[in-house]
N, CA, C and O atoms as CSV, one atom per row, in Angstrom:
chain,resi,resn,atom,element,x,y,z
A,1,UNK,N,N,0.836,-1.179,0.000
A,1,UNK,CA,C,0.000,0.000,0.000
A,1,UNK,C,C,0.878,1.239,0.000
A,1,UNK,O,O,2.031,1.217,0.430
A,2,UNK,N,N,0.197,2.494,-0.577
A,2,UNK,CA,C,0.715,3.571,-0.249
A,2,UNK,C,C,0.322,4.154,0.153
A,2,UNK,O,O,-0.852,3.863,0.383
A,3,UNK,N,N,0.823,5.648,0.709
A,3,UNK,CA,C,0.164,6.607,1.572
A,3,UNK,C,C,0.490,7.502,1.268
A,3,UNK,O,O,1.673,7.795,1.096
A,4,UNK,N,N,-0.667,8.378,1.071
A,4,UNK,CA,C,-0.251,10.047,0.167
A,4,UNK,C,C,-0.478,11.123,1.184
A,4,UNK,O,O,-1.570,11.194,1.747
A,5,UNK,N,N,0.747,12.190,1.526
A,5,UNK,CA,C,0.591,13.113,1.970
A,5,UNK,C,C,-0.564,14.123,1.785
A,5,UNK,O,O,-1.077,14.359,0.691
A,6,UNK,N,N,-1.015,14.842,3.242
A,6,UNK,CA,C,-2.000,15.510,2.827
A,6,UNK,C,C,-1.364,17.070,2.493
A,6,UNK,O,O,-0.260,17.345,2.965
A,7,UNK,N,N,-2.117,18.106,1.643
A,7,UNK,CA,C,-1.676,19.134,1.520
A,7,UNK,C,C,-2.706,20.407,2.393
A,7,UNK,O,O,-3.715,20.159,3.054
A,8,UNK,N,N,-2.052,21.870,2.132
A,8,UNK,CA,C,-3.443,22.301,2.489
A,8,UNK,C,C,-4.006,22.421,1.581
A,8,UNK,O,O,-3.641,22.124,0.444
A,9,UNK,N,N,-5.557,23.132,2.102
A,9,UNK,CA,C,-6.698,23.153,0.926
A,9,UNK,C,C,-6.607,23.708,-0.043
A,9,UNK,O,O,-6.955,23.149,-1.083
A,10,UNK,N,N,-5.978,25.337,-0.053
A,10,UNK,CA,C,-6.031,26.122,-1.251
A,10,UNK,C,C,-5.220,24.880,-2.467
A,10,UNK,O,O,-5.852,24.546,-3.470
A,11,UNK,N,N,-4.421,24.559,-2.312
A,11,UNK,CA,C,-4.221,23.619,-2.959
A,11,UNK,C,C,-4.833,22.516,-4.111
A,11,UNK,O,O,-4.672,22.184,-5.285
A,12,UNK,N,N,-5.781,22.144,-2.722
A,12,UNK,CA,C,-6.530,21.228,-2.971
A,12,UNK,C,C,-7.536,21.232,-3.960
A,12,UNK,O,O,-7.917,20.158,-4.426
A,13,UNK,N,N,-8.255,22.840,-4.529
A,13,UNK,CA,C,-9.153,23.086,-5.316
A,13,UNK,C,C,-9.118,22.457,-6.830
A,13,UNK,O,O,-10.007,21.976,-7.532
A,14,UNK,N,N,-7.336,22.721,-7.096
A,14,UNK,CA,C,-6.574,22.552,-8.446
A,14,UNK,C,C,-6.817,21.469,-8.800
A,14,UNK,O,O,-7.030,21.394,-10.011
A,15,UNK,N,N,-6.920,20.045,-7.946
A,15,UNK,CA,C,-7.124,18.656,-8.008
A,15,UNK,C,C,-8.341,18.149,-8.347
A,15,UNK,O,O,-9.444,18.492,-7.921
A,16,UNK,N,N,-7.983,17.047,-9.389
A,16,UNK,CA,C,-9.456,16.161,-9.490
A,16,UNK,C,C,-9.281,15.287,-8.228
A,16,UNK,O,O,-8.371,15.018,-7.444
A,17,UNK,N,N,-10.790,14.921,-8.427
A,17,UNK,CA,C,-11.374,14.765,-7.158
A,17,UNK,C,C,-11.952,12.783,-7.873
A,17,UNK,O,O,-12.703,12.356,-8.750
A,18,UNK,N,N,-10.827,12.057,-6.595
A,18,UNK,CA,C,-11.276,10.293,-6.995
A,18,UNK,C,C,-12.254,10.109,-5.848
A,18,UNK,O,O,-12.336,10.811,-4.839
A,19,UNK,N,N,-12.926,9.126,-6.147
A,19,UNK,CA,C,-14.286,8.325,-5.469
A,19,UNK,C,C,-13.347,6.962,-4.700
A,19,UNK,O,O,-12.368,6.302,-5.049
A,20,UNK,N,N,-14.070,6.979,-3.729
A,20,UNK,CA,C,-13.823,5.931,-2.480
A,20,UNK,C,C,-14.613,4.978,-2.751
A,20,UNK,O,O,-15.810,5.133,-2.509
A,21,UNK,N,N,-14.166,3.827,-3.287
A,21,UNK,CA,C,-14.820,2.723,-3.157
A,21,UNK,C,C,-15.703,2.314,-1.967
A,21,UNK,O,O,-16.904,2.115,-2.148
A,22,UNK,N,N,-14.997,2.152,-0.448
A,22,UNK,CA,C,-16.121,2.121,0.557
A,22,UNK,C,C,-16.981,3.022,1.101
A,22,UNK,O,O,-18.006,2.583,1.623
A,23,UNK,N,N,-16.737,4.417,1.085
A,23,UNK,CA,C,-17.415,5.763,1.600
A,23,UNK,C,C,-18.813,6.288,0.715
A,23,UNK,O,O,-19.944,6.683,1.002
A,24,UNK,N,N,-17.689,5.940,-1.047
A,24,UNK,CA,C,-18.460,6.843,-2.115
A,24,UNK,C,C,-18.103,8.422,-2.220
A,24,UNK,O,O,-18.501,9.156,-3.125
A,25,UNK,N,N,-17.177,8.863,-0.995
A,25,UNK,CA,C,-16.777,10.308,-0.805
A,25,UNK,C,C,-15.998,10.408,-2.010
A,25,UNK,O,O,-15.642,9.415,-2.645
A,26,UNK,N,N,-15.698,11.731,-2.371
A,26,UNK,CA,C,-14.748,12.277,-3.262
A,26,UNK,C,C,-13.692,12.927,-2.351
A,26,UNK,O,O,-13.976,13.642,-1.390
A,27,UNK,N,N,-12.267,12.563,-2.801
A,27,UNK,CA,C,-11.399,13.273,-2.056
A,27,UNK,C,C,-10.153,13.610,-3.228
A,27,UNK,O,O,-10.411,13.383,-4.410
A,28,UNK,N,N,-8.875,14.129,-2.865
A,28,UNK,CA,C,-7.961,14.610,-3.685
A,28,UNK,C,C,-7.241,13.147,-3.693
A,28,UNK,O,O,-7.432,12.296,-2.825
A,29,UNK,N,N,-6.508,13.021,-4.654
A,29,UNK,CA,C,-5.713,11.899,-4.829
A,29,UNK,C,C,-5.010,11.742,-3.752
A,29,UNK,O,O,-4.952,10.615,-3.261
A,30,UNK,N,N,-4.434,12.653,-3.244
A,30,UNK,CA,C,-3.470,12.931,-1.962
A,30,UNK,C,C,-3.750,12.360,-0.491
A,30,UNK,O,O,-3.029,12.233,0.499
A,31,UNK,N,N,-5.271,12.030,-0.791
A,31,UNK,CA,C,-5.739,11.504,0.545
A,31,UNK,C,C,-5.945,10.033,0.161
A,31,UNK,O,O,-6.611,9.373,0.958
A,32,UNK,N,N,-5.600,9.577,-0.650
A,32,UNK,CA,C,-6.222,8.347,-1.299
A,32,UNK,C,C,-5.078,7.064,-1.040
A,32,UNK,O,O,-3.878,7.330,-1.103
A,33,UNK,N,N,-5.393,6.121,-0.843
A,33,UNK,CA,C,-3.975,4.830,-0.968
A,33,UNK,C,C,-4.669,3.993,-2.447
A,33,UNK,O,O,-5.643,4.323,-3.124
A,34,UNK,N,N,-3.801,2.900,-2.585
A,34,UNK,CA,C,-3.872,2.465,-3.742
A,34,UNK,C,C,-3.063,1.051,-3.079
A,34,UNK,O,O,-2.015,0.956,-2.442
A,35,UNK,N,N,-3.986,0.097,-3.508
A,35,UNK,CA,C,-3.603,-1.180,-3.146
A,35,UNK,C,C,-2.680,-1.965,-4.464
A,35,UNK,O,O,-2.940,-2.369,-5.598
A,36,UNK,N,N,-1.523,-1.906,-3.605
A,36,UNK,CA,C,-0.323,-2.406,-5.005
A,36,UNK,C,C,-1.020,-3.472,-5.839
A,36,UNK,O,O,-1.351,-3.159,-6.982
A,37,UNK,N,N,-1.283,-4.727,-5.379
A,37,UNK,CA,C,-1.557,-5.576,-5.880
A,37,UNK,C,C,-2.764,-5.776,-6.947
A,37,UNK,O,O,-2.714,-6.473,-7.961
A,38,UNK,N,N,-3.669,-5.139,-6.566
A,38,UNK,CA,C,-4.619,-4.935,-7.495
A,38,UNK,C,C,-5.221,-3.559,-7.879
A,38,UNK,O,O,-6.310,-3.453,-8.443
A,39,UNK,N,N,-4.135,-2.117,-7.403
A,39,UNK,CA,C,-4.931,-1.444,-8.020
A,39,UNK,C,C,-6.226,-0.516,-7.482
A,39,UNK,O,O,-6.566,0.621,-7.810
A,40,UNK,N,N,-6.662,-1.226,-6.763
A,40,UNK,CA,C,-8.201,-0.655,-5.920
A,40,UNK,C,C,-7.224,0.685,-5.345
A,40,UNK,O,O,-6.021,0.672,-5.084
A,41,UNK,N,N,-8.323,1.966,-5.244
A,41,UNK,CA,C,-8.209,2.978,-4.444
A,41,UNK,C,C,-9.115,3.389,-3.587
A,41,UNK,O,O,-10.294,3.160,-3.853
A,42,UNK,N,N,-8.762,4.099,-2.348
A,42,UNK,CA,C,-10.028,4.066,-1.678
A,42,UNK,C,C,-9.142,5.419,-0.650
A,42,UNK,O,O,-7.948,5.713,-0.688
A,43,UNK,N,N,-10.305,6.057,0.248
A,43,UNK,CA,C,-9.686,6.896,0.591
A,43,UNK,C,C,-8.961,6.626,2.226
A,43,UNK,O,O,-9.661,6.165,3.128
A,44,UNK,N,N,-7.728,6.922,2.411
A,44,UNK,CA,C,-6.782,6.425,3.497
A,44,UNK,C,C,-7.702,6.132,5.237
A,44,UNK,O,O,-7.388,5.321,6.108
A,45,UNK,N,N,-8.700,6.988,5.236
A,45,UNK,CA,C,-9.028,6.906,6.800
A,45,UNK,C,C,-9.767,5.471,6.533
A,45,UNK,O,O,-9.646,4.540,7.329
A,46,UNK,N,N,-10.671,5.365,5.138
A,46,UNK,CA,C,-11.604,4.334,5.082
A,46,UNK,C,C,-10.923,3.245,5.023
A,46,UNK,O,O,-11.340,2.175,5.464
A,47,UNK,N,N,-10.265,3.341,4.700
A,47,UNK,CA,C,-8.937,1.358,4.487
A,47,UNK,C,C,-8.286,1.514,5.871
A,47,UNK,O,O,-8.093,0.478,6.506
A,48,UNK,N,N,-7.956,2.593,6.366
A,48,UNK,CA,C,-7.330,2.510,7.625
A,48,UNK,C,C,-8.433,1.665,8.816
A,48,UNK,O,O,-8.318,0.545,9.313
A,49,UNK,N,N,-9.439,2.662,8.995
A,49,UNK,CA,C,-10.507,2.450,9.833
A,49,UNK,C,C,-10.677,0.211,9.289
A,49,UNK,O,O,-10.653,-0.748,10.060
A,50,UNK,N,N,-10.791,0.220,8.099
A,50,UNK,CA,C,-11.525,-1.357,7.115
A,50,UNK,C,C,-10.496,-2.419,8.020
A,50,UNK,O,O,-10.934,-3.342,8.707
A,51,UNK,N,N,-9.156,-2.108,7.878
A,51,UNK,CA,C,-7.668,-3.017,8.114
A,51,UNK,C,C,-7.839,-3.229,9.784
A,51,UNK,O,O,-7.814,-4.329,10.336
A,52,UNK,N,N,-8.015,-1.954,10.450
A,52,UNK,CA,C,-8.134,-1.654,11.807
A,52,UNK,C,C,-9.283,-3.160,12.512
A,52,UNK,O,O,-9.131,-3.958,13.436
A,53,UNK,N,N,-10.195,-2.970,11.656
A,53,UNK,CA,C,-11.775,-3.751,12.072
A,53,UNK,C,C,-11.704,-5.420,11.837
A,53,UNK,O,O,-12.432,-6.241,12.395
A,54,UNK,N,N,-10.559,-5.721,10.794
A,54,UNK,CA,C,-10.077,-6.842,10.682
A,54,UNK,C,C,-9.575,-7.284,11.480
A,54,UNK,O,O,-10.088,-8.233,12.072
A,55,UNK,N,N,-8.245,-6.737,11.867
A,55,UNK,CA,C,-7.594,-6.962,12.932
A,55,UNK,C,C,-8.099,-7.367,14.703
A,55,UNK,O,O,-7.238,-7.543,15.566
């Protein structure tokens, strides 16, 4: 997995905006991980919180 730094907002406007597979939220790429193996993106608190609940 990766993990993308967050920036501040003014920033943030400039950015397209990806969809969270588990939320459905839109966020900046920057908040987003990306699962090496296959690819899936989703946004970092929601895979964090998903991995957390497994455990």
């Amino acid at each position: 997995m990766t993990t993308a730094r967050y920036r501040p907002t003014w920033d943030l406007a400039l950015d397209p905006l990806v969809s969270c597979k588990l939320c459905l939220g839109e966020y900046p790429v920057e908040q987003m991980t990306t699962i090496a193996q296959c690819q899936c993106i989703f946004c970092t608190l929601c895979l964090k919180q998903y991995v957390e609940l497994l455990i």
